[in-house]
N, C-alpha and C positions, 0 to 999 in steps of 0.2 A: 485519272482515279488512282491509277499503281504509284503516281506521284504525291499524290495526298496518303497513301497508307503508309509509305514508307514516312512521308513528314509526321504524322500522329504515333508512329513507332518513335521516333527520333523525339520526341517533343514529353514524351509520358519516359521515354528512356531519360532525354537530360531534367527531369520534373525529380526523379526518384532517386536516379542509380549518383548521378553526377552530387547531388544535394547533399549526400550520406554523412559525409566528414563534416561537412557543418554542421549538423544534428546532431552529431556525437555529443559535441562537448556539452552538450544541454540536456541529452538523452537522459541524465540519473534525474533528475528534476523536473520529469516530462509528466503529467497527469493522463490517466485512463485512458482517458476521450483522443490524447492527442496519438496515446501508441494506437486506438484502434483509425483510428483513423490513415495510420501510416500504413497499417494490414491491408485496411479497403484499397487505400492509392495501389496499393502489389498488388490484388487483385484486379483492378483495371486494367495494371500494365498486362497481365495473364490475359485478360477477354480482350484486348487490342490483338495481341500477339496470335489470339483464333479469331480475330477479326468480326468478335462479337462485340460491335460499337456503342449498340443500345442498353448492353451491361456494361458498357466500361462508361458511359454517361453515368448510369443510376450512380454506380459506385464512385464515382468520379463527386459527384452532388452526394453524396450519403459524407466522404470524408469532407466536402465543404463545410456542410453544416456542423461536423463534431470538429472541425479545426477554428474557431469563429474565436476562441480563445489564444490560437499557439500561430503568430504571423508568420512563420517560417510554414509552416504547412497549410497554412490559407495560401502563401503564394502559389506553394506545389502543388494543392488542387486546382485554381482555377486555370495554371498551367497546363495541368491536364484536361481540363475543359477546355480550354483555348483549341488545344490539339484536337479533340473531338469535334470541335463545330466545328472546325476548317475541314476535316472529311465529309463531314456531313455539307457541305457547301456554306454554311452560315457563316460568311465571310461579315458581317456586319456585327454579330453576337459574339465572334471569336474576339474582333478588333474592341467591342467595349469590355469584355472579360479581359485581353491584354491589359488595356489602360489601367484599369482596378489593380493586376498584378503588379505592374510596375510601378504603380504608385507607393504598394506597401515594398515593394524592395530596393526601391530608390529613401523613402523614410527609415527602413533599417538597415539599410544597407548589407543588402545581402546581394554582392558581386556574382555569385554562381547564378544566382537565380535571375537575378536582373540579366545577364548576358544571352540567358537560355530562353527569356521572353522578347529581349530586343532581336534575337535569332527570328522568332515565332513572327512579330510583325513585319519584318525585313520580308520573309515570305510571302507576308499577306500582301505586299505590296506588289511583289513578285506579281502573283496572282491575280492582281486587279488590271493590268496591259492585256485588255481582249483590243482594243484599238488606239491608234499612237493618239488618239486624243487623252485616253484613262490613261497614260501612264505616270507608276509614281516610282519609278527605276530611280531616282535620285534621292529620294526619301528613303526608299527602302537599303541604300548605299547608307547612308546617314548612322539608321538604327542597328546594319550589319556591322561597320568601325566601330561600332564603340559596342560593341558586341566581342568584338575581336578583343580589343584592347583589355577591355574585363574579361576575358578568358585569360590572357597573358599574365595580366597582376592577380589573377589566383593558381594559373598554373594549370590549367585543364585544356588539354592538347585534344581530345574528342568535343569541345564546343567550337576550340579553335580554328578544327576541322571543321564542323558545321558552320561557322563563320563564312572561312572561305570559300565555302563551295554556295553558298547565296552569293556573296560577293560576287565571285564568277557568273554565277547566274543571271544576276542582273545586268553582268555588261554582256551577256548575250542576248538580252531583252532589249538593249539598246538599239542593237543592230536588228532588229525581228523586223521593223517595218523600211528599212535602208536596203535598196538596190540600184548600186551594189552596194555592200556592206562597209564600216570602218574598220579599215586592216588595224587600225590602230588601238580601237574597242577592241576589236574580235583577237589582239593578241593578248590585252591586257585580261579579256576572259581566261587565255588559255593557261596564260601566267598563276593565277589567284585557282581554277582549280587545279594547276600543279603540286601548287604549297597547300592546297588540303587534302589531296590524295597522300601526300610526304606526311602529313600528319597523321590521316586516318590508316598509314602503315604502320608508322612507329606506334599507334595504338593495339594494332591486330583485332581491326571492329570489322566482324564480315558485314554489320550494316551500314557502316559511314562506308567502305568499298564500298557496296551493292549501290549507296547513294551518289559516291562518285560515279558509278557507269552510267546511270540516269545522266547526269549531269554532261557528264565527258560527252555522251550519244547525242544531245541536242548541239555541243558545241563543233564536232565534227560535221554533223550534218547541216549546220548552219553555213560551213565553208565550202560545202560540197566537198568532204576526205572522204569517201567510202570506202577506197581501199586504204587509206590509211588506217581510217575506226577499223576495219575487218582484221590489220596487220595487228591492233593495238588490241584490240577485244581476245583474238588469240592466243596472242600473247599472257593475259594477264591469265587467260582460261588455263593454261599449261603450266601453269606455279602458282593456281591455286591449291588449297589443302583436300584431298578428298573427301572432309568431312563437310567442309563448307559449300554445301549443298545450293542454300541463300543465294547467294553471287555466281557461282557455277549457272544459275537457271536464269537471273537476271542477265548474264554472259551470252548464254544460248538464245534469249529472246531478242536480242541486240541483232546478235548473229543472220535468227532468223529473217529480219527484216533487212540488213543489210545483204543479202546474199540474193533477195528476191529483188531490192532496187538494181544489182549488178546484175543480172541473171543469172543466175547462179544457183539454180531451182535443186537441183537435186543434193546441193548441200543444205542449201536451204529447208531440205526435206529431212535430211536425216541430222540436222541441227538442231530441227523441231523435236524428232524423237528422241535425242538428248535431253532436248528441254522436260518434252515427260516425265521419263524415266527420272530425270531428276527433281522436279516437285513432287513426283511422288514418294522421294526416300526421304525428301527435307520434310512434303506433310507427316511421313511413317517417326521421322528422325523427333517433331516435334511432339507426334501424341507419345515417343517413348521417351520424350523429356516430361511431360507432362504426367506420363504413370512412376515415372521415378521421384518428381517433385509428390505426389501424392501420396508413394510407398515410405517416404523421408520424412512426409509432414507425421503421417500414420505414425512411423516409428517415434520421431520425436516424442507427440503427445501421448503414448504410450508410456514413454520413461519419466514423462512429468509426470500420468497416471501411477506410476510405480513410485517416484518418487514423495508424490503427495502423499501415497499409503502408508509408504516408510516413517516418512513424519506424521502422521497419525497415529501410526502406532507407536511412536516411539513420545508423544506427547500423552498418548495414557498411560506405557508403563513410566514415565516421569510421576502421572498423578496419582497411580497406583503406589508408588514408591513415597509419595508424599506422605499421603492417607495412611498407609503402614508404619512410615517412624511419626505421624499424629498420634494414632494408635498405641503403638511400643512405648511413646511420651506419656499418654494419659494412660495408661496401665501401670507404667514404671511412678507415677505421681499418685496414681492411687493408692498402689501397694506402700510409694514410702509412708502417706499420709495413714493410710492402716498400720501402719509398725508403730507409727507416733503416737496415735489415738491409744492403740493395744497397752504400749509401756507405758501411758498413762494412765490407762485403767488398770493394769497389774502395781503399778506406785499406790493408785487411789486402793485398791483392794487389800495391800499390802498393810498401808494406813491405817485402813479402818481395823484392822486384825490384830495390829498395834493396840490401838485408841482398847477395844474391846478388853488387850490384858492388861491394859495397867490400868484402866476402868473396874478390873476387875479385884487386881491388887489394892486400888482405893477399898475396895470394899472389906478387904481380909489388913487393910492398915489405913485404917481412919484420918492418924496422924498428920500423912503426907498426902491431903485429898486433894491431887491435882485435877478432878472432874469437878469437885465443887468451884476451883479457880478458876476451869473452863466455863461451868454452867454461868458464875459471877460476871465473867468477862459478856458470856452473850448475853445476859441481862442486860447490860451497860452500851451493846453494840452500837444502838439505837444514838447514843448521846456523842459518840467517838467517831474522828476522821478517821481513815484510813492510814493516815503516819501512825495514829494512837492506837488503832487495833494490833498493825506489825508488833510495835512498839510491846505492848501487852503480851501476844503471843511469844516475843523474843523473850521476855523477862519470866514466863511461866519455864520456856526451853531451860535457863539458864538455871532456874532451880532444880530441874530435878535431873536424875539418869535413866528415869522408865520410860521418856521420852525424846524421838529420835528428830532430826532435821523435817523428814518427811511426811511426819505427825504433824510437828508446826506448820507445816507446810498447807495441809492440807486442813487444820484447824482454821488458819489464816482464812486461807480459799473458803473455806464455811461462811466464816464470821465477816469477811466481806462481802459475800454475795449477800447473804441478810440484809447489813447495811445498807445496800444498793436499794433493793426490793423494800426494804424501807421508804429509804428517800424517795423512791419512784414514785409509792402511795403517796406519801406527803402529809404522814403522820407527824403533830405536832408530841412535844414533852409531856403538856397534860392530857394530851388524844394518850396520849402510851401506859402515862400513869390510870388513867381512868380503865385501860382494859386492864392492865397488871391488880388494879383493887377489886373488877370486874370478879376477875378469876379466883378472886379468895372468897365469893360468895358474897361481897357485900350488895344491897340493894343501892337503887339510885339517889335514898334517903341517906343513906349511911354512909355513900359515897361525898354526896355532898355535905355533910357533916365534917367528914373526916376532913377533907381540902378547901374547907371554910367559903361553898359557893353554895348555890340555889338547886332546888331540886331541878326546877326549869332547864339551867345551867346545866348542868350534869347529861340531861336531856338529850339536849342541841346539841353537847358535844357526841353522845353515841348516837345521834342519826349521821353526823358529820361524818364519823369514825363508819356506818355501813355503809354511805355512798364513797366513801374513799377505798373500801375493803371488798365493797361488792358484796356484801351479804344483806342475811333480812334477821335476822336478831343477836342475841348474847351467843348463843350455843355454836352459830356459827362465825361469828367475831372470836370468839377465845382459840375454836378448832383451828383458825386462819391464823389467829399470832401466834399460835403453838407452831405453826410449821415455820411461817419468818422469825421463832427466834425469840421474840418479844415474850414468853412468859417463861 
């Protein structure tokens, strides 16, 4: 059982930790689903690592299903389930999750991952010699090589390490049912976990160690070395780190069993209280990695927390800043369009103050009646384009001195909005003449007399002339061309 939690640590560690640099390059382009999903798998590895198996499944099955898009992380989860059901004994359900695994990372070729699953089967094979009929020691050689090999061409010296030490494995599985044994197996074992203890140093993994001693303790005892594993086990215990609690207890449990086969009872005894003494600093050592990971994650999302606020508020006073030169824009556009309006109506007021003295002057010199050539000109509005009205007011300008540019100006402005308001109604020549003879009082007899038509005639044309004008008789037909001009 201590041999499957160490392989389900190993299996979710090369799933995640090992996998990282290939992720990377793909990380900026990675969708929601596939980062949450990478959170879940570190969570697992967390509930592995307390040996809570039935949360590191859920979770383990929580990133399968959000990886179902991103192959690189579908391998890494089912890797991670491979791992889980081989603790849980489901040697059947681990080997079809393998095969699913390596299939997608044999089609994308993903070297890391491929090697850290043919690692995983190599075990399972391992695992299946309860008696020399089930053994698959030479299958599981097969998928451990080329395990190896794909560690080398990517360069990852802790799979490599894991390699070897199956390798070794199996050729001590060889010899498990041979008595006596092959010296020749059994050296070739001791060879392949040398080269992965050299590996698992030059890495500084107190678990590929802790996994070497497993390893080393079966191959020793396979030879009958007691005192040698006791020289060797010692050994490594007195140049371990003192923090490396891990190996230090897996050391002492070696010990203690090895002291009780020699007799060796009373070191055996106080090997054992080592061993205590130290799972219980390594469990103390893990829950005060586990309130540090917590107190770190806390702070983090705290300074995202601050930091979100920061950009919150600094994206209202942005739209507070907007809103205000909006503002200062349509204020500054209002005020200039009131200045423009203003000195247009101080021109138009000025005009008309004009118009009114030399209107007035007409009256005190008959002679020079430029109101009568005004009132003429708007008589006539009605029959004149707009070149010919200018045209008119230019030549009234040009006669006299009692009037200025901005008289004409504004005369012009008059005599052309008539005109408009004219044409708008759609007053004909004889519609116009008929209300101008209207206005002198004649009857519709007299009218049509004068302009050689029928009383009828005359008629038609002012019912024409009040749906065009919007009125209902003479009184307010005259009132109405009095203001457009017409009379």
């Amino acid at each position: 059982m201590e041999h499957r939690t160490n392989l389900l640590i190993a299996v979710l560690f090369s799933s995640i930790v090992l996998c990282c640099t290939s992720s990377c390059s793909s990380s900026s382009g990675r969708s929601v689903s596939s980062e949450a999903a990478e959170s879940i798998l570190e969570e697992a590895t967390r509930s592995v690592n307390a040996h809570n198996y039935d949360a590191a499944m859920e979770k383990a099955l929580q990133a399968l299903a959000l990886s179902q898009d991103d192959p690189l992380l579908k391998v890494r989860s089912l890797h991670a389930i491979v791992g889980i059901d081989i603790m849980a004994s489901r040697d059947d359900d681990a080997w079809e999750k393998a095969l699913e695994a390596e299939s997608i990372a044999r089609k994308h070729k993903f070297k890391k991952e491929l090697s850290g699953i043919l690692i995983s089967k190599a075990k399972l094979c391992s695992y299946a010699e309860i008696s020399p009929q089930t053994g698959r020691n030479d299958e599981g050689l097969c998928y451990a090589r080329e395990a190896l090999s794909l560690a080398q061409q990517t360069g990852e010296k802790e799979l490599q390490a894991e390699a070897c030490y199956i390798i070794g494995s199996l050729y001590i599985n060889k010899n498990r049912w041979s008595d006596p044994i092959d010296p020749e197996t059994y050296r070739t074992a001791g060879q392949w976990l040398d080269r992965g203890q050299a590996l698992a140093d030059s890495c500084d993994s107190p678990r590929l160690r802790k996994n070497g001693i497993l390893f080393r303790s079966r191959w020793f005892q396979q030879g009958d070395r007691n005192e040698e594993a006791i020289d060797c086990f010692e050994r490594e215990l007195a140049s371990l780190k003192e923090t490396d609690n891990l190996t230090a207890s897996a050391l002492d449990d070696r010990l203690v069993r090895l002291y009780t086969r020699t007799g060796r009872y009373q070191d055996a005894l106080d090997i054992h209280d080592d061993y205590v003494f130290r799972m219980q600093k390594y469990i103390q050592q893990k829950q005060d990695e586990t309130l540090q990971e917590m107190q770190t994650r806390f702070e983090v999302q705290e300074k995202e927390r601050a930091l979100e606020r920061y950009r919150y508020r600094t994206i209202l006073l942005i739209m507070a800043l907007i809103v205000a030169a909006a503002i200062a824009a349509l204020t500054w556009e209002h005020a200039r369009r009131m200045r423009i309006r203003s000195a247009a109506l101080q021109r138009l007021s000025d005009s008309k103050e004009q118009i009114i003295e030399f209107l007035s002057k007409d009256l005190r010199n008959p002679a020079g009646n430029i109101a009568g050539e005004i009132a003429k000109l708007s008589s006539e509005v009605s029959s004149l384009s707009p070149d010919q009205i200018r045209e008119r007011c230019e030549e009234i300008v040009s006669g006299t001195d009692s009037i200025n540019a901005n008289v004409a100006d504004y005369v012009e402005d008059v005599l052309l909005r008539r005109s408009r308001q004219i044409a708008d109604i759609g007053l004909s020549q004889r519609e116009i003449q008929i209300i101008r003879l209207s206005a002198e009082g004649l009857t519709a007899a007299q009218i049509a007399e004068k302009v050689f038509l029928s009383v009828n005639t005359v008629n038609t044309h002012r019912q024409r002339i009040y749906r065009k004008m919007d009125v209902r008789n003479v009184s307010e037909m005259l009132r109405k061309a009095s203001e457009l001009g017409i009379l």
